[in-house]
C-alpha positions in Angstrom: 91.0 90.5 91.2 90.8 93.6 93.3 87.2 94.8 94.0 87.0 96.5 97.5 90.5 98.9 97.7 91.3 101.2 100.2 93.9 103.9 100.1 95.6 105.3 102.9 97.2 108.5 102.1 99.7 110.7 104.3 103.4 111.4 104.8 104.4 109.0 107.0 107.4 110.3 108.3 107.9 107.9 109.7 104.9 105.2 109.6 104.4 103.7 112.7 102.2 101.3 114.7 98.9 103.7 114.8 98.9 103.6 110.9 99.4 100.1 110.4 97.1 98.9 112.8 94.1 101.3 111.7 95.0 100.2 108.2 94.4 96.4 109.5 90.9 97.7 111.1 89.9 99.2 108.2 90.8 96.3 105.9 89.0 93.7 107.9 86.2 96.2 108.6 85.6 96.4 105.3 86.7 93.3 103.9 89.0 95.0 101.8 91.3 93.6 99.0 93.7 95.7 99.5 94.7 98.9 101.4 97.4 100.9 99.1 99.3 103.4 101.1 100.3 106.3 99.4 103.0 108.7 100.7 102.6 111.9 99.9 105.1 113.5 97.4 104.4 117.0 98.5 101.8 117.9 100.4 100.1 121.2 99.7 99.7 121.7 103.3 103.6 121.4 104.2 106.7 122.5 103.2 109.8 120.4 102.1 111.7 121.3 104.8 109.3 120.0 107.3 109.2 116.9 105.0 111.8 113.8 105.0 113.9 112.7 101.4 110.9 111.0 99.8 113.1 108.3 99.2 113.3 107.5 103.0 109.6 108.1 103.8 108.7 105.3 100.6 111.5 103.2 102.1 110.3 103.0 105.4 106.5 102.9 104.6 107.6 99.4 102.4 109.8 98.1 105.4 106.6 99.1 107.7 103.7 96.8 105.7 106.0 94.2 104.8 105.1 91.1 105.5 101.1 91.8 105.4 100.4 90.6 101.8 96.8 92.8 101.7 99.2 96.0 102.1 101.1 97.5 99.2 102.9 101.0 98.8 102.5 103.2 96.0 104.5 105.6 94.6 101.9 107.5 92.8 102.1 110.8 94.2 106.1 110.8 95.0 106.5 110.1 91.2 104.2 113.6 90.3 105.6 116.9 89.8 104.2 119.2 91.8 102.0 118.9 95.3 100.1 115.9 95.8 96.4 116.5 95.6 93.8 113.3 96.7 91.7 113.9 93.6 94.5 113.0 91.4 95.6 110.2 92.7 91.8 109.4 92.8 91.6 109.7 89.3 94.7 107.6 88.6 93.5 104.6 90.7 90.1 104.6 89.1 92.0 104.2 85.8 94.2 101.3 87.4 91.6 99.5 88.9 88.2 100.1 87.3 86.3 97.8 88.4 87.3 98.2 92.2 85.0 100.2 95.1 87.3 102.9 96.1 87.7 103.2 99.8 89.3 106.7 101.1 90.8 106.0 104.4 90.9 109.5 106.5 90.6 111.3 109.9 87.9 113.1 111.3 90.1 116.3 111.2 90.7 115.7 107.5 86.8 115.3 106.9 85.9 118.6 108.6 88.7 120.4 106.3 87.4 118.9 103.4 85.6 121.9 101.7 89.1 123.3 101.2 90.8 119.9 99.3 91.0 120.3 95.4 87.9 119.5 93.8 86.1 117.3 96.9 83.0 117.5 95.2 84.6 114.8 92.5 87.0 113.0 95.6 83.7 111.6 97.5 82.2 110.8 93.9 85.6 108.6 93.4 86.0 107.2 96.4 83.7 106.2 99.7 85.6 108.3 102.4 85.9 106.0 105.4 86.9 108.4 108.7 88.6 107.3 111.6 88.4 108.9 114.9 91.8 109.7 117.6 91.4 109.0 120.9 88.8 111.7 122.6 88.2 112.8 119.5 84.1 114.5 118.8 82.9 114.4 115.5 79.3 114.7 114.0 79.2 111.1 112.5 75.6 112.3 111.1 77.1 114.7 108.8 77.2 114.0 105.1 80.2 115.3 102.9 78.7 116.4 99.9 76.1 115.0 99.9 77.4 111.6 100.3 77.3 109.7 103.6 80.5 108.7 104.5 81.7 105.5 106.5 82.9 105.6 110.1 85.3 103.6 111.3 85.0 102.0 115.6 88.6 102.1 115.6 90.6 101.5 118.8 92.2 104.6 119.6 96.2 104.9 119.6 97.9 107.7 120.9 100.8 107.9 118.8 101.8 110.6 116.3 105.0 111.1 113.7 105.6 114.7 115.3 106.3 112.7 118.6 108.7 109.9 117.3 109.9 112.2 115.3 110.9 114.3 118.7 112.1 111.4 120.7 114.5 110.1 118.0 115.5 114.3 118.0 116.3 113.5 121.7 118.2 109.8 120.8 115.4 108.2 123.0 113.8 105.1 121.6 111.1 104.5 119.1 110.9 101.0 119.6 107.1 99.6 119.1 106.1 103.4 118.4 107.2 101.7 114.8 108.2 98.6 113.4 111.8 97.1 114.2 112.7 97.2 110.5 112.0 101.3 110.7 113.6 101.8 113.6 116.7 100.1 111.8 116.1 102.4 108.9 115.9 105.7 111.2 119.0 104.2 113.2 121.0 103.4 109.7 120.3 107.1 108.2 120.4 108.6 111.3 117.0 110.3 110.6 115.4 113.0 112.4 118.9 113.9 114.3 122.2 114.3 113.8 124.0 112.5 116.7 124.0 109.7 119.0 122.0 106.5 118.4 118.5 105.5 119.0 118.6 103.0 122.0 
């Protein structure tokens, strides 16, 4: 029975350490059931040609969580025509699992852009939104999100992005422990993010 779930939204292109292990805070944080990550099909916010096959980006996120039996991918939003909005996979998880507390695992950058989601009145009415903080990141932790209060997260802070492994692998320098070995496998085997020699 799942009754505390937290989803974990974003592109992950590729997932790496920083994700997993601020999935693994939240989860024990909050005593979660589960924590679902979602890839994004198509973000609103991004093009497809900044974007990796979804395909690869599902692949890797399931190499990535493997082996962590309270972490499960979803292809919710890479199965939906269209750009994937938060409210609608919301709405799609409450009909899955209605008897779960909803737990919306996000950043503090993605809480002060908010007002300009799809319908965010009806997202923190669907979900508790849970924020984590980067490193040297300042945010107003007193602030309420429409009208609800929402939880924040003493996360450690790691300093690692997708933009930058996505660079280095650009460069054929290593990724190794920026992501799991199974990913860096997978980004060596397709030859992701570059088009010659191989990732050391």
């Amino acid at each position: 029975m799942i009754r505390r779930l937290g989803l974990f939204g974003g592109t992950f292109d590729p997932p790496h350490v920083g994700h997993l292990a601020l999935a693994e805070w939240a989860r024990e944080s909050l005593r979660l059931d589960l924590v679902l990550f979602v890839p994004a099909g198509r973000p609103p916010h991004k093009s497809r040609a900044d974007l990796s096959d979804t395909a690869a980006r599902l692949a890797m996120t399931r190499l990535a969580v493997r082996g962590q039996p309270a972490f499960r991918v979803s292809n919710l939003e890479t199965r939906r025509d269209g750009p994937s909005f938060t409210v609608d996979t919301l709405r799609e998880v409450r009909d899955r699992f209605p008897s779960a507390r909803r737990f919306l695992l996000i950043g503090a950058d993605s809480l002060a852009d908010l007002s300009h989601w799809r319908n965010p009145e009806e997202i923190v009415r669907l979900a508790t939104l849970v924020v984590a903080v980067r490193p040297g990141e300042k945010a107003a932790r007193g602030r309420l999100a429409f009208g609800r209060r929402p939880i924040w997260l003493d996360n450690p802070g790691l300093e690692v992005s997708s933009s930058t492994i996505r660079a280095r692998a650009r460069a054929g320098r290593s990724v190794r422990y920026l992501v799991p070995d199974a990913v860096v496998r997978y980004i060596e085997s397709h030859r992701l993010y570059r088009r010659s020699r191989r990732i050391p």
